[in-house]
C-alpha positions, -999 to 999 in steps of 0.1 A, spaced: 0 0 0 13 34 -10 17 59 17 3 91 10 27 118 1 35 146 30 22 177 31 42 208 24 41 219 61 57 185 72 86 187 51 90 220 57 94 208 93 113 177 83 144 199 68 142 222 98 148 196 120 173 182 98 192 218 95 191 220 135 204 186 140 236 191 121 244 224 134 243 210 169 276 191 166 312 200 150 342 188 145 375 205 145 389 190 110 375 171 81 401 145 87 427 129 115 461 123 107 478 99 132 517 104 131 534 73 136 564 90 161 534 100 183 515 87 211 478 93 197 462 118 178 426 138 187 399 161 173 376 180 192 341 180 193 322 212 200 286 215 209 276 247 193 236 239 205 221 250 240 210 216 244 229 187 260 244 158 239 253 129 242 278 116 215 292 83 208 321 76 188 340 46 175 360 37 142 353 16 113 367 1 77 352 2 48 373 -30 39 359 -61 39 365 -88 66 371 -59 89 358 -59 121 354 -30 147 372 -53 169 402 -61 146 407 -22 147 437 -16 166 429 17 176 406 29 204 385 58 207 382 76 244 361 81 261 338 64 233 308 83 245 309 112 263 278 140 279 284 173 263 264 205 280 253 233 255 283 252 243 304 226 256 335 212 237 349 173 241 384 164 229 386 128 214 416 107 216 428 80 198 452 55 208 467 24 188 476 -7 207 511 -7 183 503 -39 159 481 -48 135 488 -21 107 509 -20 78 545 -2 82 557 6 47 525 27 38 496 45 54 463 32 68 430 47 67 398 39 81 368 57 93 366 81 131 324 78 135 308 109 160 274 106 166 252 127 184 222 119 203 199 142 215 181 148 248 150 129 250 120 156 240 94 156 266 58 156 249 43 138 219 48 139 180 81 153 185 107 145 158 142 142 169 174 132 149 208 110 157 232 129 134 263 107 122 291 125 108 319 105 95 360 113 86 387 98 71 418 86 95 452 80 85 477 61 100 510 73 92 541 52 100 574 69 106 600 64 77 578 65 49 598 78 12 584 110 7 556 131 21 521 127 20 526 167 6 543 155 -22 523 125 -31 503 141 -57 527 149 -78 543 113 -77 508 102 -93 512 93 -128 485 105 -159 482 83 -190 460 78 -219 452 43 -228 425 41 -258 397 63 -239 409 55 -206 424 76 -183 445 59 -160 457 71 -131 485 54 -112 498 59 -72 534 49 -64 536 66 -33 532 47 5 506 76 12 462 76 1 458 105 -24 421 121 -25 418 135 -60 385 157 -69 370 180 -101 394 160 -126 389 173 -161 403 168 -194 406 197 -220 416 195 -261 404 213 -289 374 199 -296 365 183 -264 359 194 -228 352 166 -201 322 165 -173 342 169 -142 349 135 -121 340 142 -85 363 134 -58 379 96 -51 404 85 -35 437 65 -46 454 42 -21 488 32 -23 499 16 -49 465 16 -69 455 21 -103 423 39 -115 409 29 -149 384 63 -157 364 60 -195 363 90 -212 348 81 -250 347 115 -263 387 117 -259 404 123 -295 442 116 -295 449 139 -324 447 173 -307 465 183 -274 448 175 -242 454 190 -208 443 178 -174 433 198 -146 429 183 -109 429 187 -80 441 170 -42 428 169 -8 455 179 15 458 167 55 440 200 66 411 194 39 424 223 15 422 218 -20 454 224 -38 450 221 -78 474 205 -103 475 209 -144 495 184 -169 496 176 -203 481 143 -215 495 120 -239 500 76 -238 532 84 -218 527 86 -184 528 123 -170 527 144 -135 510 170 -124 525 203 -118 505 228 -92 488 259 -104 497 292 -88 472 304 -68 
């Protein structure tokens, strides 16, 4: 049986709600980077709401066969009362095994925010999840995770585009676009390249006989965008940062 469809008043209210709940909790950075040299790395949470929170975090893999439990890191405290305008730092500590330790590690730091129970009836109330990436970065790796985008190597292959990491360190590319002549590309939103993958992207419109330039750009550890430009061609090419 087919529900009938809401009103405009209840959607209204639905977004409302949904517009309160996520401003209620922040977090300090879009991603956590946790240096191998150190003893644990944090972010802080910040209730910017007058309500209190409670919020409950833990980490996760998006690889399969992976376990919360096989997770050698630990998140403290994993859930945590936050007064309005109150801030929480998270920590998190890795037991010292159970990672790779010639390239970095990433996996998923969950914060999720529940709300005070609403006295009264037919009230609405939201559990807001945010999720961010977390590296694990062992000491002694060749290069820098700064660098790593410009180890990445840019071919043609037919219509394919393929895209090549040598480095030890994940690479988050976004807005990749391929200009020639007589061709301009859709823009391919953001993905990201572990180490040592290779990324097979179809572009059918591409026509070898005219010059092609590619235009990208890479996720840095503080969540800026930095952009890159290179010259396409079957051999394999880097890309070379634009000034600002």
């Amino acid at each position: 049986m087919l529900l009938p469809p809401l009103n405009k008043v209840a959607v209204l209210f639905i977004l409302f709600m949904c517009s309160q709940a996520q401003a209620a909790i922040t977090l300090s950075s879009t991603r956590v980077v946790f240096e191998g040299n150190k003893k644990e790395a944090s972010v802080t949470v910040r209730n910017l709401g007058t309500d209190e929170r409670l919020v409950q975090s833990w980490l996760d893999s998006d690889r399969p066969g992976t376990t919360s439990a096989s997770i050698p890191f630990a998140v403290t405290p994993p859930l945590a009362h936050m007064a309005g305008q109150s801030r929480q730092i998270l920590r998190v500590l890795f037991k010292g095994t159970g990672v790779p330790t010639d390239k970095e590690s990433v996996f998923w730091l969950n914060v999720q925010e529940i709300p005070k129970a609403a006295e009264g009836e037919n009230i609405l109330q939201l559990a807001v999840r945010q999720r961010i990436k977390f590296f694990y970065r062992p000491t002694g790796l060749p290069g820098t995770a700064k660098e790593a985008p410009e180890a990445v190597t840019w071919a043609i292959e037919g219509s394919n585009l393929v895209i090549r990491n040598p480095t030890a360190y994940h690479v988050t590319l976004t807005d990749i676009q391929i200009k020639a002549d007589d061709y301009t590309s859709a823009p391919v939103s953001n993905f990201m390249l572990a180490p040592g993958d290779t990324k097979h992207l179809n572009f059918p419109g591409i026509s070898r006989t005219s010059s092609m330039t590619l235009t990208s750009g890479s996720i840095d550890d503080f969540g800026a965008k930095n952009l890159y430009s290179t010259p396409l061609s079957s051999t394999p090419t880097h890309l070379t940062p634009l000034k600002p």
